[in-house]
TIPANU-584157 format. One record per residue (C-alpha): residue in one letter; x, y, z. Coordinates in Angstrom, 1 decimal, padded with zeros to 4 digits. Example, Ala and Ser with C-alpha at 12.3 -4.5 7.8 and 13.67 -1.06 7.14 Angstrom:
REM residues 2
('A' (012.3 -004.5 007.8));
('S' (013.7 -001.1 007.1));
This chain:
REM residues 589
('X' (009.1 048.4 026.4));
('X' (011.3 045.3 025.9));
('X' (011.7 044.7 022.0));
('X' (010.7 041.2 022.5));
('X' (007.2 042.0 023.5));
('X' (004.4 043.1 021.4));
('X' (000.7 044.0 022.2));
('X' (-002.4 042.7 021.5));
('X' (-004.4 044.9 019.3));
('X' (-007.0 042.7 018.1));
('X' (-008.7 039.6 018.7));
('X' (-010.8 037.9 016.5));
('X' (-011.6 034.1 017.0));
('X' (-008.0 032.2 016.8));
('X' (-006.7 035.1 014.8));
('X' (-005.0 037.9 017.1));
('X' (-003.3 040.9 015.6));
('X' (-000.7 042.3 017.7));
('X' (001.6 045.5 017.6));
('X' (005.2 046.5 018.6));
('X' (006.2 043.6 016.5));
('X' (009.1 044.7 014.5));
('X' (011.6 042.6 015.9));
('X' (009.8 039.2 015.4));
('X' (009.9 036.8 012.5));
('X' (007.1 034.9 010.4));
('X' (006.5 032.0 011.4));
('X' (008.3 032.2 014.8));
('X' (006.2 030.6 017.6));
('X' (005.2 033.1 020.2));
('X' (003.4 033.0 023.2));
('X' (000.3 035.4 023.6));
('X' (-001.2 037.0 026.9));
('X' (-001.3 036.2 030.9));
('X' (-002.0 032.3 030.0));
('X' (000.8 032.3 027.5));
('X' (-001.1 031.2 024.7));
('X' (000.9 029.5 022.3));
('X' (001.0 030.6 018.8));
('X' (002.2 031.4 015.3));
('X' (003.2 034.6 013.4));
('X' (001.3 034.0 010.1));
('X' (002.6 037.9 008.6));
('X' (004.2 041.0 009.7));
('X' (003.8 044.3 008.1));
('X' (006.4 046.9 009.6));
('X' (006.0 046.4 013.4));
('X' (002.0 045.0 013.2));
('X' (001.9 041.5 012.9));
('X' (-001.0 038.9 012.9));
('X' (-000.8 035.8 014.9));
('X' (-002.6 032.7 014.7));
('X' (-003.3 031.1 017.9));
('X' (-003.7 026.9 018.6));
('X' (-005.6 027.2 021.8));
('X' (-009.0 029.2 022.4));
('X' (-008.5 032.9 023.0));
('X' (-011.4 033.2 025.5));
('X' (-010.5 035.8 028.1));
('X' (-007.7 037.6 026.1));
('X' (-007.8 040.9 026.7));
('X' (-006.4 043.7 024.3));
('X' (-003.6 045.3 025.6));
('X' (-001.4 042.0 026.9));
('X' (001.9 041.0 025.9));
('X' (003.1 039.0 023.4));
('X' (006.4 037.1 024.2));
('X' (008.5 036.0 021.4));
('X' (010.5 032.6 021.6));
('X' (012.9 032.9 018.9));
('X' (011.7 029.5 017.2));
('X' (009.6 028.3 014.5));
('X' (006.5 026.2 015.8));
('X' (008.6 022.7 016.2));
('X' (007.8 019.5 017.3));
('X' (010.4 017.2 020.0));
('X' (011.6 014.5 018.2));
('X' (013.1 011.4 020.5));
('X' (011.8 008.5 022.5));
('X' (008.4 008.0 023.8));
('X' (006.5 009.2 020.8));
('X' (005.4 005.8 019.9));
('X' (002.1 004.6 021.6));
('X' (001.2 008.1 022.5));
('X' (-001.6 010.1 021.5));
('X' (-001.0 013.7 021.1));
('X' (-002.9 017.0 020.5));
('X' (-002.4 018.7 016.9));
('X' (000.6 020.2 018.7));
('X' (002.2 017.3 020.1));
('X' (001.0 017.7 023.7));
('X' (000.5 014.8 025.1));
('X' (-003.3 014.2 026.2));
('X' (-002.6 011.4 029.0));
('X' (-000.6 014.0 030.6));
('X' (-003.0 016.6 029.7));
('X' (-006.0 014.4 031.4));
('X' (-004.0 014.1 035.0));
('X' (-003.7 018.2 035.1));
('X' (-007.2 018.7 033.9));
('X' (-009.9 015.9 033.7));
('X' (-012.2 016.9 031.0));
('X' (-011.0 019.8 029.0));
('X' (-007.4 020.8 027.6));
('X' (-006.8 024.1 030.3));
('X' (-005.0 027.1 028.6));
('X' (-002.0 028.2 028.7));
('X' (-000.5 024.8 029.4));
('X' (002.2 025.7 027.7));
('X' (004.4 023.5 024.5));
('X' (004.2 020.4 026.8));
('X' (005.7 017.7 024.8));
('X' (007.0 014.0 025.3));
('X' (007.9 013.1 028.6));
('X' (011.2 014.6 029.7));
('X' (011.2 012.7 033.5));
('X' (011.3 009.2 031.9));
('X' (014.3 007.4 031.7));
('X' (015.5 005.8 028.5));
('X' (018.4 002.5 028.6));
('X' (020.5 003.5 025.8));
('X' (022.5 002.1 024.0));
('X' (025.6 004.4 022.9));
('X' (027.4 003.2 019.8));
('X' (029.8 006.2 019.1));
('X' (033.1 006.3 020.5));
('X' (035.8 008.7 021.4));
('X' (037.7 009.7 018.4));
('X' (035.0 008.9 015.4));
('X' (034.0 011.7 013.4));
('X' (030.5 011.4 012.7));
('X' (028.4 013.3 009.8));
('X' (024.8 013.8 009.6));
('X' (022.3 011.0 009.7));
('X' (024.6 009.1 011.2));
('X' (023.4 007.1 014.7));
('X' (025.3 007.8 018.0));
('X' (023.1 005.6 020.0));
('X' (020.2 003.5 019.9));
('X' (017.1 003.1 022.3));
('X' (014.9 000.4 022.5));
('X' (011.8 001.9 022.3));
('X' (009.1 -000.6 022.1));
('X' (009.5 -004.5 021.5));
('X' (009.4 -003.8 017.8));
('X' (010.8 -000.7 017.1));
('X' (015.0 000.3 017.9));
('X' (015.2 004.2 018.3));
('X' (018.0 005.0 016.7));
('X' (019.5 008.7 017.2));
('X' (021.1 010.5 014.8));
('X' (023.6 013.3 014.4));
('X' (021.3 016.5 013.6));
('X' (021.0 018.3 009.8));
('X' (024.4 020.2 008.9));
('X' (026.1 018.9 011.9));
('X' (029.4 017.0 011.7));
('X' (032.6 016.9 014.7));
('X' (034.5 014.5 016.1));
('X' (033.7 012.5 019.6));
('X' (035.7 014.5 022.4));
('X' (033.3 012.7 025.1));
('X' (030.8 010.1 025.1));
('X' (028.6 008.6 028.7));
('X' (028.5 005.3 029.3));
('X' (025.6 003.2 028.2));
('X' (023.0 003.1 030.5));
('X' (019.4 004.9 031.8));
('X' (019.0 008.7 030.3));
('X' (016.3 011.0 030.3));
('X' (015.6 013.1 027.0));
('X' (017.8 016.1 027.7));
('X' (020.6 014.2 029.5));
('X' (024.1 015.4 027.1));
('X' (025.4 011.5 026.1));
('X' (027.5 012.6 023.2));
('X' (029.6 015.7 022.7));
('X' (030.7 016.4 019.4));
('X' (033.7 019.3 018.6));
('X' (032.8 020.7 015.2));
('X' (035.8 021.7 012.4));
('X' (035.5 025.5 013.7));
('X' (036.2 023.9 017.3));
('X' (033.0 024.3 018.5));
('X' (031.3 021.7 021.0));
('X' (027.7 020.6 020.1));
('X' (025.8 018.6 023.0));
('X' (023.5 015.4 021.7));
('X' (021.0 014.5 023.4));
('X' (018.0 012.0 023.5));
('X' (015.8 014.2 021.5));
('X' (016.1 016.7 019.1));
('X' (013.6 019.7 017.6));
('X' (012.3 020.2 014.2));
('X' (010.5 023.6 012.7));
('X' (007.2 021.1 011.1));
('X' (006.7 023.3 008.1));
('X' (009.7 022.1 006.9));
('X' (010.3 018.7 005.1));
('X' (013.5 017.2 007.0));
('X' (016.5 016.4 004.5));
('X' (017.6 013.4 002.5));
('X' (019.9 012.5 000.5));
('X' (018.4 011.6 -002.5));
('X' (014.8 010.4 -003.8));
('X' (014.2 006.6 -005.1));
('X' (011.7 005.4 -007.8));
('X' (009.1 003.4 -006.1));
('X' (009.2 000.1 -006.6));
('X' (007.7 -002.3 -003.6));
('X' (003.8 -002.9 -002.9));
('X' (002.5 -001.3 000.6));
('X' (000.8 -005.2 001.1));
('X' (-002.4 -004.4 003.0));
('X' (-004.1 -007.8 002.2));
('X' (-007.4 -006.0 001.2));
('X' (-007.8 -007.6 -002.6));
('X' (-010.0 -004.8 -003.8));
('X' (-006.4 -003.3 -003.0));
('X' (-003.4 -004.8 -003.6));
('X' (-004.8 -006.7 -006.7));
('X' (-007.1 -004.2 -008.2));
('X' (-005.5 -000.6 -007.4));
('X' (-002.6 -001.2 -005.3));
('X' (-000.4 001.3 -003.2));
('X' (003.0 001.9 -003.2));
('X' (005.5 002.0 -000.3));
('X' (006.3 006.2 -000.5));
('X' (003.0 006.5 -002.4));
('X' (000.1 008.8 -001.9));
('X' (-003.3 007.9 -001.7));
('X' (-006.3 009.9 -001.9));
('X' (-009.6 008.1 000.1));
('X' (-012.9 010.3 -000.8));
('X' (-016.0 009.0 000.4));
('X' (-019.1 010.6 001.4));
('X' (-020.8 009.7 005.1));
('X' (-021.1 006.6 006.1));
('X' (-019.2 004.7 003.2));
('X' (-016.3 003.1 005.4));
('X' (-013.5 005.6 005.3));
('X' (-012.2 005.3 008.8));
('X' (-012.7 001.5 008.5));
('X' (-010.5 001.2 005.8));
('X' (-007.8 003.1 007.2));
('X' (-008.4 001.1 009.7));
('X' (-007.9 -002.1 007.8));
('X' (-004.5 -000.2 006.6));
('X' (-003.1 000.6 010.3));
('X' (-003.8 -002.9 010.9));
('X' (-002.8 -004.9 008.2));
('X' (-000.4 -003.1 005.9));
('X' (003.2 -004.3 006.4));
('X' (004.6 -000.5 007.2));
('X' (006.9 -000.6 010.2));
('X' (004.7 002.4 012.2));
('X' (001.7 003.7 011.8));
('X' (001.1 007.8 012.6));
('X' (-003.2 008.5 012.4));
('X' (-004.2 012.2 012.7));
('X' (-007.6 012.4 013.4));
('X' (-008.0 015.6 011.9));
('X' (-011.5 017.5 012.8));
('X' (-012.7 014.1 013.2));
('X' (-016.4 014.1 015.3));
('X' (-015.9 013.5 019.1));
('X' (-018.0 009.4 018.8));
('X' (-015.7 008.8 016.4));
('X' (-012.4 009.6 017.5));
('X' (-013.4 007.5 020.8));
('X' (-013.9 005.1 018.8));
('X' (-010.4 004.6 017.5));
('X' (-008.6 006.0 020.8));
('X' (-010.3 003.2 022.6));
('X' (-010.0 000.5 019.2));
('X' (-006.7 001.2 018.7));
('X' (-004.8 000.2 022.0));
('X' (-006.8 -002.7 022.0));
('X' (-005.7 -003.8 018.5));
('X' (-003.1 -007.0 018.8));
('X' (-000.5 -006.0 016.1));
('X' (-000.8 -009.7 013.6));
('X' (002.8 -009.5 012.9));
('X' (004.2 -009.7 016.5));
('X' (001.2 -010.5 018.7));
('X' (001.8 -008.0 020.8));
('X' (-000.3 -004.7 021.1));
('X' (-000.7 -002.5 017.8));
('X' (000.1 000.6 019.8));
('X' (004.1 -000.3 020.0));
('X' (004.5 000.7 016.7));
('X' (001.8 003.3 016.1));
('X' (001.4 007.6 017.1));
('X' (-002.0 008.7 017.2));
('X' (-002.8 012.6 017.2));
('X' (-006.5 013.2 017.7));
('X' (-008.0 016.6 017.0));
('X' (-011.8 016.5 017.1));
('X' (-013.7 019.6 015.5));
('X' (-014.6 021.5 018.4));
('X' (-010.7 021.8 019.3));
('X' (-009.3 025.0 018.4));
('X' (-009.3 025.0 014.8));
('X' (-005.7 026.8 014.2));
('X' (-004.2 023.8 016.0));
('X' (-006.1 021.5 013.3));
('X' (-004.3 023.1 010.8));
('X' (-001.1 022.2 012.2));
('X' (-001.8 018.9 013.1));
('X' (-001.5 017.5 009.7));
('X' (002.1 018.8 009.8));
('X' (003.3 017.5 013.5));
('X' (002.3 014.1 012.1));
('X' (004.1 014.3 009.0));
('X' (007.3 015.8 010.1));
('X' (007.1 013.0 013.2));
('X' (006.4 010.2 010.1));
('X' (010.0 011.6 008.6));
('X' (012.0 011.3 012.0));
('X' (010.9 007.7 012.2));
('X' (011.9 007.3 008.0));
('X' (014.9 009.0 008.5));
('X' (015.9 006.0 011.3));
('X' (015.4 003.6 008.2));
('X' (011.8 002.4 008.9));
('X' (008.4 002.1 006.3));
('X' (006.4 004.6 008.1));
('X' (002.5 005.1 006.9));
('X' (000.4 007.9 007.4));
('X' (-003.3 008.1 007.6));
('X' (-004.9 011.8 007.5));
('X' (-008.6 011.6 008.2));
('X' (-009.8 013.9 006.6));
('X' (-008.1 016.2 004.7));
('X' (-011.2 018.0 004.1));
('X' (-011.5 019.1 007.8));
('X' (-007.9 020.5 007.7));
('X' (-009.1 022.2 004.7));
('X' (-011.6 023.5 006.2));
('X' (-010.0 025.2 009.3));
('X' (-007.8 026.7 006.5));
('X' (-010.8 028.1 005.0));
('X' (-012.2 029.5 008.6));
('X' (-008.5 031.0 009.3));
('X' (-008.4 032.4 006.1));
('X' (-011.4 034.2 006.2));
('X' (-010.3 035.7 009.7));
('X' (-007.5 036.9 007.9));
('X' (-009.4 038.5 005.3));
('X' (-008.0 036.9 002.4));
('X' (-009.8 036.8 -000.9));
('X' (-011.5 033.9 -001.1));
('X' (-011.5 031.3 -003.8));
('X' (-013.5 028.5 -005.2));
('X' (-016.5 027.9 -002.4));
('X' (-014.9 029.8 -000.1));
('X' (-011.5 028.0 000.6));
('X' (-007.9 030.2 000.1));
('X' (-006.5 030.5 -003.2));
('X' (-003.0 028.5 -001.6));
('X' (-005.6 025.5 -000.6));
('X' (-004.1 023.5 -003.9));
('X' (-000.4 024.2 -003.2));
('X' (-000.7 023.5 000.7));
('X' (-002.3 020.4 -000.5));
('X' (000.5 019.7 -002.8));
('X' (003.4 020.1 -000.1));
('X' (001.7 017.6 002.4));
('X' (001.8 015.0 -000.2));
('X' (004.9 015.8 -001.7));
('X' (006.3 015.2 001.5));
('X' (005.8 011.3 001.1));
('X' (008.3 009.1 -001.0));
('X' (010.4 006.3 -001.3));
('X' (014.1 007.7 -000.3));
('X' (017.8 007.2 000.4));
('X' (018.0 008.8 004.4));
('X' (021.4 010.7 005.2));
('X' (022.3 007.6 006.8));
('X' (022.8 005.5 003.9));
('X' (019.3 003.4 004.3));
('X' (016.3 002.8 002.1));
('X' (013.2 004.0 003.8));
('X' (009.9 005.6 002.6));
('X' (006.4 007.6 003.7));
('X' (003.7 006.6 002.3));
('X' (000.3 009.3 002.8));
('X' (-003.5 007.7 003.0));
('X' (-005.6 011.1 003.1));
('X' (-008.9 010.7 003.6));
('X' (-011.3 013.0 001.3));
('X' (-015.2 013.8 002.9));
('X' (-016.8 015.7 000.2));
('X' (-020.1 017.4 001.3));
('X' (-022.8 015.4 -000.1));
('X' (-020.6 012.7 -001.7));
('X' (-020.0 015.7 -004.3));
('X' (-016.6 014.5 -005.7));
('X' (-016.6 017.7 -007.9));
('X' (-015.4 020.1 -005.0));
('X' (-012.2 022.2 -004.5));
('X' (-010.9 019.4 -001.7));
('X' (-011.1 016.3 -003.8));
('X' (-010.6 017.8 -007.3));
('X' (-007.2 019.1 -005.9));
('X' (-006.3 015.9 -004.1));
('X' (-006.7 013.9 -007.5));
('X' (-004.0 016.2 -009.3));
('X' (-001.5 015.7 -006.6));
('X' (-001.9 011.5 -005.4));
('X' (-001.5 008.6 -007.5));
('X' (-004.0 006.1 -006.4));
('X' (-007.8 007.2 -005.7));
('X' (-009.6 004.9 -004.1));
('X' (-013.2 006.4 -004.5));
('X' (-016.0 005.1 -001.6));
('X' (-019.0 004.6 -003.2));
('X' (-022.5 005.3 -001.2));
('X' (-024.6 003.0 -003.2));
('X' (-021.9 -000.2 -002.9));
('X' (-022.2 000.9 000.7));
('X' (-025.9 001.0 001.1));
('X' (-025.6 -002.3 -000.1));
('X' (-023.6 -003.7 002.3));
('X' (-020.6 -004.1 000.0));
('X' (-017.4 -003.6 001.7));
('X' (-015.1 -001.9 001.1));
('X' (-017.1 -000.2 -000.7));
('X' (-013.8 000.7 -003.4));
('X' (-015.7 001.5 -007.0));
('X' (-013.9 -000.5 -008.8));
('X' (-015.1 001.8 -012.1));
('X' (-014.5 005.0 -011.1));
('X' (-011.1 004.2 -009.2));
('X' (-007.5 003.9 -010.4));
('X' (-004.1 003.5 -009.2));
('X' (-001.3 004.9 -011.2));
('X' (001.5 002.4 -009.3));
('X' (-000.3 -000.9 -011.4));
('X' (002.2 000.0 -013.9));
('X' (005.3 000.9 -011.4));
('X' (004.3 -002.3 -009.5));
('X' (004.4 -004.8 -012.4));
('X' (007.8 -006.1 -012.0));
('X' (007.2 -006.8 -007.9));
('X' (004.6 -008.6 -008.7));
('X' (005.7 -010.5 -011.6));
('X' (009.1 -011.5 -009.4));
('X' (007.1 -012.0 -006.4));
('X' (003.6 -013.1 -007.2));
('X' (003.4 -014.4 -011.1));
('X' (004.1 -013.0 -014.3));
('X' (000.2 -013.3 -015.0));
('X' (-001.5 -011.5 -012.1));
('X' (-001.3 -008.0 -013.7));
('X' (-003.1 -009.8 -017.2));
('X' (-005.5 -011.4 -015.1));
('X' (-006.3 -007.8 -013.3));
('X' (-006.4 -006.5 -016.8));
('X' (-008.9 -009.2 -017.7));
('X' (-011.3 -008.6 -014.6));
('X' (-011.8 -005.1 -015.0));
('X' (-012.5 -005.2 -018.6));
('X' (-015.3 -007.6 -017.5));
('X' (-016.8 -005.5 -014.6));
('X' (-016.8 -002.1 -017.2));
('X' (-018.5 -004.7 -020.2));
('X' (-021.0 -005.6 -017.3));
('X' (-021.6 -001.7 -016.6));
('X' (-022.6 -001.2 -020.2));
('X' (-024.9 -004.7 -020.4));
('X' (-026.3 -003.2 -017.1));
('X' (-028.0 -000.3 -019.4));
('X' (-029.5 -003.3 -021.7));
('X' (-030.7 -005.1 -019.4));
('X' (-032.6 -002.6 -017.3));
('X' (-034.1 -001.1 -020.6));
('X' (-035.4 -004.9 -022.1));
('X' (-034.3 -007.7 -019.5));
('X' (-031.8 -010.1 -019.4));
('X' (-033.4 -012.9 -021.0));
('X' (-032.8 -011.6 -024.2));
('X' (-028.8 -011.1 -024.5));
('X' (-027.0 -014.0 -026.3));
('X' (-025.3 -016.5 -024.3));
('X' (-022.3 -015.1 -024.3));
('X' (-023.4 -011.7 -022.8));
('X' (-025.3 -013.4 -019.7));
('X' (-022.0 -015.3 -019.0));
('X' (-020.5 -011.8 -018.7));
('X' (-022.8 -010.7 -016.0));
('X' (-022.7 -013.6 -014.1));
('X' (-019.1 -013.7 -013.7));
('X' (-019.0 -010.1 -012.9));
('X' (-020.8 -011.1 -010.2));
('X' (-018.7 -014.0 -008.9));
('X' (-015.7 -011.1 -009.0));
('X' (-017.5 -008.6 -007.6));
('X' (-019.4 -010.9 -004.2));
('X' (-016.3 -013.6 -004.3));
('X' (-013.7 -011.5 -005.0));
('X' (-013.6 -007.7 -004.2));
('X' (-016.4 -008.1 -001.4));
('X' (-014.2 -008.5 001.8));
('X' (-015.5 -009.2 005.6));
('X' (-013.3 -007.7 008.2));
('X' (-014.4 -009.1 010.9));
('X' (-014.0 -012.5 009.5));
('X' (-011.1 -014.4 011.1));
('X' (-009.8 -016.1 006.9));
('X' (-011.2 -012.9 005.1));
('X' (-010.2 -009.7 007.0));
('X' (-006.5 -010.1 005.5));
('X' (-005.5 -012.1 002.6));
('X' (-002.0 -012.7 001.2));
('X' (-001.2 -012.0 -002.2));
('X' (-000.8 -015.3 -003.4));
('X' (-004.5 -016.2 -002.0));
('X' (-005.5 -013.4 -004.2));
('X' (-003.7 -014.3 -007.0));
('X' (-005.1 -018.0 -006.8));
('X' (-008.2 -016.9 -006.4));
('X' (-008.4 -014.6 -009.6));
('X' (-006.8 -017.3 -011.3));
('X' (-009.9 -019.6 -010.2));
('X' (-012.5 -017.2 -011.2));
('X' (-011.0 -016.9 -015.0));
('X' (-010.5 -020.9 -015.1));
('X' (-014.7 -020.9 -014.5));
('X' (-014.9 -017.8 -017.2));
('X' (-012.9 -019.8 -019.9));
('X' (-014.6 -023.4 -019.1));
('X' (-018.0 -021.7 -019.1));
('X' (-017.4 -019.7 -022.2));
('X' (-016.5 -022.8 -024.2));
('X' (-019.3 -024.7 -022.8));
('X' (-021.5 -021.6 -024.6));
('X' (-019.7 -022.1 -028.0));
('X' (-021.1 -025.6 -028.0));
('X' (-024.4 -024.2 -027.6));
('X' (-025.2 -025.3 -024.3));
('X' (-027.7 -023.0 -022.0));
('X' (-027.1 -020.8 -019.5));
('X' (-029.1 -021.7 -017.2));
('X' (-027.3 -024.9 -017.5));
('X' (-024.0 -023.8 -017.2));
('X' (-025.0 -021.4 -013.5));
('X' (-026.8 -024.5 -012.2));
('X' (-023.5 -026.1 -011.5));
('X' (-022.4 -026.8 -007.8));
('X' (-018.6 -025.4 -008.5));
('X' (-020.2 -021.8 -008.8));
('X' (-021.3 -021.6 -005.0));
('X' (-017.8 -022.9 -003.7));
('X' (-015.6 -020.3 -006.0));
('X' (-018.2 -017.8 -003.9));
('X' (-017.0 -019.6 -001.1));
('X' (-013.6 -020.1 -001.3));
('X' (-012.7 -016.5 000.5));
('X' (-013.7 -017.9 003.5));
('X' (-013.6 -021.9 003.2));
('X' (-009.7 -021.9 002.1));
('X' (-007.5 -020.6 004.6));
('X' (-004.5 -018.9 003.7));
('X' (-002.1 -021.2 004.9));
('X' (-003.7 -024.0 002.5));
('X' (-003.8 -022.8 -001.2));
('X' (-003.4 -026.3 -002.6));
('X' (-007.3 -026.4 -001.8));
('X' (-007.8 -023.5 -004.3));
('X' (-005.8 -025.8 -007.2));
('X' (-008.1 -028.6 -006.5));
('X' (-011.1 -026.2 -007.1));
('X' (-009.3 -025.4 -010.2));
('X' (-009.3 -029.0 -010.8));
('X' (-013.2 -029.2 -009.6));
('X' (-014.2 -026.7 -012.5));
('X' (-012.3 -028.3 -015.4));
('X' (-013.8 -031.6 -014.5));
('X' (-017.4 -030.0 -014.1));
('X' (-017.4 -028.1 -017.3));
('X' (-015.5 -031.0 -019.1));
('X' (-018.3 -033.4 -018.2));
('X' (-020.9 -031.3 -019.5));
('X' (-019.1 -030.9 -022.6));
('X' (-019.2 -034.6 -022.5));
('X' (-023.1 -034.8 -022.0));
('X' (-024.0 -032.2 -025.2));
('X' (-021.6 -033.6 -027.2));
């Protein structure tokens, strides 16, 4: 028997265990049985080996061949990945749909981008330059927005001894031929592979230091996000998770979007496969899809391949970051991933931890964020990931192994809150129980960028919405007809922040995106009414007097009376309140 080929011993679910192995590696991709399954040697113990497989093993039969392919599982990297949606192994699922209409057939094979399509490219090396790694030897216009740019592979330097001219290419077409230092020739091409377990190379890491700007004020005012942050999104059902990483593919100012729809139910990955290519991008009025991937894996796809799907989207996200581009990711939901890690675990008979998942859960978890950051590439150019992984804890229970793990490893939790949602506030952000860690790295942005008082005047608010919490517990216990003036003032401009401020509308055409310096106006507004009402208390004048005022409704209003484009109409409300306040300081006087 060839010593490339095993044979299946046993099958059980994705997991097959295979024998004759000796002469394979771990993690090398293999292909299993007649249909050529694709899959992945997870461990080998002298020649027995245990395979995971990312398509249903239906059918297989013990006793057929196992091929070996010599590679890691890898993902092709060039142009045509933008405005595709792929599979959790980057096959494409348009193409997928023309060879079979409702199901993904077996034994398709590692289909991948389009290889037939021809790519104008630009080639910007010439005969004679040495070129290093990182470093672009031609450029394709990909989409409208977003220049390909192709660089020289990892550990791979030589001097041009050929180039094509510019013109139409196809992915595999040789443009550039490089001859190494030990006089070897290396072909480039328009595409290029990468193993996706493995983080691709930089050259060094940067401290983060610019907002991601997403124009949600619950957001970038209360607990903003970092470009080459992480984020961790927990939410129970229903509470507006996939609508907020919505609101972040749409709005944030990252140069491409990459969504994994990760064990996501069927309705609602419809949802966004149809949603998305409708979406008109607002920075260049032209279809969000030219600068976004999407890799949908509901839960009743094989659940090995949902594992790997969180890392084809990552190791995609780097390829675009290592061209020099702001590339965000949105996982939804980590908890499904972690969950076909649990299921494949248990196959493999490993000793189960904490409610059932793999003692490794924490560190996997740890490597997929730690692959975000705010870098230098090889090419000399600032660029950075930024990870948005959405947490669904059974029950809303943010105790569990899942969420308690993502909290160690991101540093912005943006808790969804059931009961905010129930009441129809959205998005439904607690704005107790979350944080953000990059308030602190963000301070100078904003100060240079925004005003040196927006990060006091965040301070400020959230002290008032946690003294509201603890008035809260008065006032169910005796009312709130009995707390001092003072007290009462508190609640009622908790209120104000919490309906005029952190409550956002989506689908409204002034309030589903707001520019900072809207935000920062408006804050600025709300604490002008805080400070004229609270002096308008130390002279002894009611309450009730003091909420009667007409002002009070149009600071409610001003999200969606005051466009962004005309914040001079927020200063004249500014001017409203002094003059209100200051006349009824007049009349009690």
């Amino acid at each position: 028997m060839n010593n490339n080929e095993g044979l299946v011993k046993v099958i059980n679910g994705p997991v097959v265990k295979g024998i004759n192995m000796s002469s394979f590696k771990v993690n090398e991709m293999v292909t299993v049985g007649e249909k050529k399954l694709i899959g992945e040697v997870v461990s080998l113990n002298v020649d027995e080996a245990t395979i995971q497989v990312y398509e249903e093993t239906e059918g297989l039969r013990s006793g057929e061949k196992i091929y070996s392919t010599g590679t890691p599982l890898s993902v092709t990297l060039g142009p045509g990945m933008i405005g595709n949606i792929f599979d959790g192994i980057q096959r494409p699922l348009e193409y997928i749909q023309e060879l079979s209409q409702d199901f993904i057939p077996e034994g398709i094979g590692l289909v991948s981008i389009n290889d037939k399509k021809e790519w104008n490219t630009e080639i910007v090396a010439k005969h004679g330059d040495y070129l290093t790694q990182g470093m672009v030897y031609a450029t394709v216009q990909e989409t409208e927005s977003i220049l390909h740019r192709l660089m020289v592979p990892y550990n791979i330097s030589g001097k041009v001894v050929e180039t094509k001219e510019s013109g139409s290419y196809k992915l595999n077409d040789t443009i550039v031929v490089l001859e190494q230092d030990n006089g070897e020739n290396i072909n480039l091409s328009l595409c290029t592979k990468w193993p996706v377990r493995r983080p691709r190379p930089i050259e060094k890491r940067i401290p983060i230091y610019k907002p991601l700007i997403t124009g949600q004020r619950v957001i970038d005012t209360f607990y903003p996000v970092a470009k080459g942050g992480t984020v961790g999104l927990p939410g129970g059902f229903g509470t507006g998770k996939t609508v907020t990483q919505h609101q972040f593919a749409k709005w944030s100012d990252a140069d491409i979007i990459v969504y994994i729809g990760c064990g996501e139910r069927g309705n609602e990955m419809t949802d966004v496969l149809e949603e998305f290519p409708s979406l008109i991008d607002p920075r260049t009025n032209r279809p969000l899809m030219e600068r976004t991937i999407l890799i949908a894996n509901t839960s009743n796809m094989p659940v090995a391949a949902r594992e790997a799907s969180i890392y084809t989207g990552i190791t995609m996200a780097e390829y675009y970051r290592d061209m020099g581009y702001d590339v965000a990711i949105m996982a939804d939901s980590t908890s499904r991933w972690a969950e076909a890690l649990r299921e494949i675990s248990g196959r493999l008979e490993e000793m189960p931890a904490e409610e059932g998942y793999p003692a490794y859960l924490p560190s996997r978890l740890a490597e997929f964020y730690e692959r975000a950051g705010c870098v230098k590439t090889l090419g000399g150019s600032e660029a950075s990931v930024t990870i948005i992984g959405a947490v669904s804890p059974p029950g809303g229970d943010f105790s569990e192994p899942v969420t308690e793990n993502t909290k160690r490893f991101v540093t912005a939790f943006l808790a969804l809150d059931k009961k905010l949602a129930y009441a129809r506030h959205y998005p439904a952000i607690n704005y107790l129980t979350s944080y953000s860690g990059y308030a602190v790295m963000l301070k100078d942005w904003y100060d240079k960028n925004v005003s040196p008082e927006m990060m006091e005047l965040r301070a400020k608010m959230i002290k008032l919405l946690q003294e509201e919490e603890k008035l809260n517990e008065i006032v169910q216990l005796v009312g709130e007809d009995v707390l001092p003036n003072d007290q009462a003032l508190v609640l009622e401009i908790a209120r104000i922040i919490k309906k005029g401020f952190l409550q956002q509308n989506a689908l409204h055409k002034e309030d589903s995106y707001v520019v900072l310096m809207k935000q920062y106006k408006m804050l600025k507004v709300i604490d002008t009414l805080y400070e004229n009402a609270l002096s308008c208390i130390k002279m002894g004048i009611p309450i009730s007097t003091i909420k009667e005022q007409q002002v009070i409704q149009e600071v409610l209003k001003m999200k969606y009376d005051i466009p962004n484009d005309s914040l001079s109409l927020i200063d004249e409300l500014s001017d409203k309140i002094i003059k209100a306040y200051g006349d009824l300081r007049q009349k009690y006087e």
